[in-house]
C-alpha positions as CSV (number, residue, x, y, z in Angstrom):
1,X,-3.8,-0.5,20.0
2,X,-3.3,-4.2,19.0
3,X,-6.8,-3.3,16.6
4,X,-5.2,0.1,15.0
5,X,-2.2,-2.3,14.2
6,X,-4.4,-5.1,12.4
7,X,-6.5,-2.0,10.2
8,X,-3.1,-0.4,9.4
9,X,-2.2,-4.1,8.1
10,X,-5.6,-4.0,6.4
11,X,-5.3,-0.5,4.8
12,X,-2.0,-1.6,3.5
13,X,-2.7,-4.9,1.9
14,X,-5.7,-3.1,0.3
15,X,-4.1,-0.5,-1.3
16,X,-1.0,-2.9,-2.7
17,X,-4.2,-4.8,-3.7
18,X,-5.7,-2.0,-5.7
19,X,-2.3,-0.4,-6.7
20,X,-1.7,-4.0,-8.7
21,X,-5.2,-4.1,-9.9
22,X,-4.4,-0.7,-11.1
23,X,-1.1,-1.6,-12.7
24,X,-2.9,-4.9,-14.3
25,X,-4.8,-2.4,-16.2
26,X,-2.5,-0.1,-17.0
27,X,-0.1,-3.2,-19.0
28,X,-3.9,-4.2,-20.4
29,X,-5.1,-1.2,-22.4
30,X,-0.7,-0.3,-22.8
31,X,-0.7,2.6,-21.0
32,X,2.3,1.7,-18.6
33,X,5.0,-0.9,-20.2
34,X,8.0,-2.8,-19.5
35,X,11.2,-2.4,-21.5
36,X,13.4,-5.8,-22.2
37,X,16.2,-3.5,-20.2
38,X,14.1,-3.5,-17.0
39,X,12.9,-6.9,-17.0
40,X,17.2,-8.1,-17.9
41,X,17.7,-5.7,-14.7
42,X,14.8,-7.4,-12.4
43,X,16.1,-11.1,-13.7
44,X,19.7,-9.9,-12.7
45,X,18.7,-9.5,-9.4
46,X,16.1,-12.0,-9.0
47,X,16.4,-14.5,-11.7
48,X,17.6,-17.4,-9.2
49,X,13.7,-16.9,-7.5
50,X,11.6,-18.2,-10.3
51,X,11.9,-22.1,-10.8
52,X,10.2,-24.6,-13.3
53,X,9.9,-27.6,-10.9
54,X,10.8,-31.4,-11.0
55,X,7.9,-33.1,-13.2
56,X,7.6,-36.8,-13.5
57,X,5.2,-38.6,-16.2
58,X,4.6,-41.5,-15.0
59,X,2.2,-44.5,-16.1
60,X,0.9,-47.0,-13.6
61,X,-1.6,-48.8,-12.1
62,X,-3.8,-47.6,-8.9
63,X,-5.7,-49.4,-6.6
64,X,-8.6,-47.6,-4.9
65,X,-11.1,-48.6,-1.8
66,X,-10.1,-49.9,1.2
67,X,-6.5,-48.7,1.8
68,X,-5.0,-52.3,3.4
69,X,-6.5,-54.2,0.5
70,X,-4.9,-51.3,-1.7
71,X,-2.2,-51.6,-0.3
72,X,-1.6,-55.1,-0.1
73,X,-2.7,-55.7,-3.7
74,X,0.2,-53.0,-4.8
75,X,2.5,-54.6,-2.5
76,X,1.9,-57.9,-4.9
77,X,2.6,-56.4,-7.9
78,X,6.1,-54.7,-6.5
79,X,7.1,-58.3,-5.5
80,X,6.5,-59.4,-9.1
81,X,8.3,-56.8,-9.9
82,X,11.0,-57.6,-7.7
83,X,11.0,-61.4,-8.7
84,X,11.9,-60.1,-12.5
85,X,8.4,-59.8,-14.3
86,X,8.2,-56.2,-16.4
87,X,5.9,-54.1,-15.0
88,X,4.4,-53.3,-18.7
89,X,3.3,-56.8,-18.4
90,X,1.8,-56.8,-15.2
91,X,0.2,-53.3,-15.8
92,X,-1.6,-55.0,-19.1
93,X,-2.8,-58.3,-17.2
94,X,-4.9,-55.8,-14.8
95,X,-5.7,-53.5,-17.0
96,X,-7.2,-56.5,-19.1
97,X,-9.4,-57.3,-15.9
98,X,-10.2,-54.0,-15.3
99,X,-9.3,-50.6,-17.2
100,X,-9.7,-48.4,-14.2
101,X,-6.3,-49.8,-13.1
102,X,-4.9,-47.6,-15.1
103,X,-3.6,-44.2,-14.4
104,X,-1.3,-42.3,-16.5
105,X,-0.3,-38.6,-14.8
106,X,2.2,-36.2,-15.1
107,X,2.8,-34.3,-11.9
108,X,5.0,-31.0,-10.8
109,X,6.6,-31.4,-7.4
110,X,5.8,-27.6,-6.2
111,X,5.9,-27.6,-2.7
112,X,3.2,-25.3,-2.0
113,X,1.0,-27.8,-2.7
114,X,1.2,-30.2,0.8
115,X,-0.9,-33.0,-0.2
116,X,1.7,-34.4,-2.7
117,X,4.4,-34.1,-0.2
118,X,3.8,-36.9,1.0
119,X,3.9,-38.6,-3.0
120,X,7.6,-36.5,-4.0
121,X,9.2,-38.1,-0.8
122,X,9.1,-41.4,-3.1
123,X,9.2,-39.8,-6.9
124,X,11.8,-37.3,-6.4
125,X,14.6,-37.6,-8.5
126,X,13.2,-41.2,-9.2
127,X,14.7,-42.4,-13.4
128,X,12.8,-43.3,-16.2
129,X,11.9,-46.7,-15.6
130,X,12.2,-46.9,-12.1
131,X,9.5,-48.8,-10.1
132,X,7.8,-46.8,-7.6
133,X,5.1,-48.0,-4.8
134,X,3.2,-48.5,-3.1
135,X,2.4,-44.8,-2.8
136,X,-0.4,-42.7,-1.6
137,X,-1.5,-40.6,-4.6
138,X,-4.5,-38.0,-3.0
139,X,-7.5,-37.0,-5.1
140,X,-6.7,-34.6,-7.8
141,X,-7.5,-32.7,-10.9
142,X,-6.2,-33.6,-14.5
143,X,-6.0,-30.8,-17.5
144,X,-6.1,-33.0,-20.9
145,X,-2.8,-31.0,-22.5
146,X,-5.2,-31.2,-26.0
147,X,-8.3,-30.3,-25.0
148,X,-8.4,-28.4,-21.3
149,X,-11.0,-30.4,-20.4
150,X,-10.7,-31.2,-16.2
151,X,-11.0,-34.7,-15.2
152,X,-11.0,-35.2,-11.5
153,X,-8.8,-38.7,-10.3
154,X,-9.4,-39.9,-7.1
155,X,-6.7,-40.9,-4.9
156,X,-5.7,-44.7,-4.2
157,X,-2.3,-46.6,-3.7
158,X,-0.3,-46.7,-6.8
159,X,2.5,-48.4,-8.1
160,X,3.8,-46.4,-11.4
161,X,6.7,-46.8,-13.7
162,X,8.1,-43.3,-14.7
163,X,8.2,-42.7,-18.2
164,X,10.1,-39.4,-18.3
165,X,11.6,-37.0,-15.3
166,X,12.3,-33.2,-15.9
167,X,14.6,-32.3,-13.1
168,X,14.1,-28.3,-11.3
169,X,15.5,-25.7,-13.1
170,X,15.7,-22.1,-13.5
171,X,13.3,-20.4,-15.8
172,X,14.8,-18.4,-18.3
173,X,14.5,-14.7,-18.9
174,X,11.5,-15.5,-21.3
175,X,9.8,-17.6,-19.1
176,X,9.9,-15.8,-16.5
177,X,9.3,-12.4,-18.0
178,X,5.4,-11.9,-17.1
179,X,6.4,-12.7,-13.2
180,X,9.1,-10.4,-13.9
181,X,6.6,-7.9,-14.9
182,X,4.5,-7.7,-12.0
183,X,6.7,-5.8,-9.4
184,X,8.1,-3.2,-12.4
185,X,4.4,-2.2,-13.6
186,X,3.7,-2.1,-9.7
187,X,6.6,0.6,-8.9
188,X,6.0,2.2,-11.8
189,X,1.9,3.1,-11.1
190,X,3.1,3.7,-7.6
191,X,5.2,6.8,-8.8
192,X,2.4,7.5,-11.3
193,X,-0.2,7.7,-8.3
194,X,2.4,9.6,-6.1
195,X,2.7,12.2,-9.4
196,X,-0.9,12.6,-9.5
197,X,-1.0,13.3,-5.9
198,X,-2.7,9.8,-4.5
199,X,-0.2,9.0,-1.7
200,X,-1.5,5.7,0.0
């Protein structure tokens, strides 16, 4: 019984698989569309749901290896912060010893990624020019805004100075509009299956 229940499952997922392949293709080659009425009735009732998230751009200085020594040589740099020195000052005098100090990043705080949780406990809501650090940054991917090339960053201790802060916000009714789309073009080659006889 407990099997018959996981292929029903199965079966199911399938089918709303195929059924949004199906409607994919249908808004590809036109042959199903959504009107700016429906997608103004879908973000009435589900605007609230789609979010552009808290982004930080930060610029700052990260120390890699052996965490202690990471994290002692950040700790350093936050006391000479704290003792009054500019941190574009002390960013420059490491930099000047070594360029791979230097890390510059924006990041979006979307909490389905878990392994900058860890990092938004400190950033969020954090001002431009607030000091923040030390901090566990974890390995990650960069996309060049210019170019789309992928540069991969591995992780270290940082200690950054945020440059500029977006705070959450709703999307609007154009930005939101081809998420909007998806459940619409899904109902709609659902009835169009169901017309043509293909009950799932």
């Amino acid at each position: 019984e407990r099997q018959a229940g996981i292929d029903r499952i199965h079966r199911r997922n399938l089918g709303n698989a195929a059924v949004l392949y199906r409607a994919q293709e249908a808004m590809r080659d036109q042959s199903l569309t959504v009107s700016k009425e429906e997608l103004e009735e879908e973000f009435s009732l589900r605007g609230s749901e789609f979010r552009k998230y808290e982004r930080i751009l930060f610029t700052g200085l990260i120390f890699r290896g052996d965490e202690n020594a990471a994290r002692a040589e950040a700790a350093k740099v936050i006391q000479r912060v704290q003792s009054g020195e500019p941190f574009p000052a002390i960013q420059a005098e490491y930099v000047a010893r070594n360029p791979g100090f230097r890390i510059e990043s924006m990041i979006e705080n979307n909490p389905s990624i878990e392994k900058f949780r860890g990092f938004w406990q400190q950033a969020s809501g954090a001002e431009p020019g607030q000091i923040l650090g030390p901090i566990y940054l974890p390995p990650s991917d960069r996309v060049d805004a210019t170019t789309g090339a992928v540069e991969r960053i591995g992780g270290g201790i940082v200690v950054l100075m945020v440059v500029e802060r977006t705070p959450e916000q709703q999307k609007t009714l154009e930005e939101a509009a081809d998420e909007l789309a998806i459940p619409i073009m899904q109902a709609k080659m659902m009835e169009r299956l169901r017309q043509a006889g293909i009950e799932r």
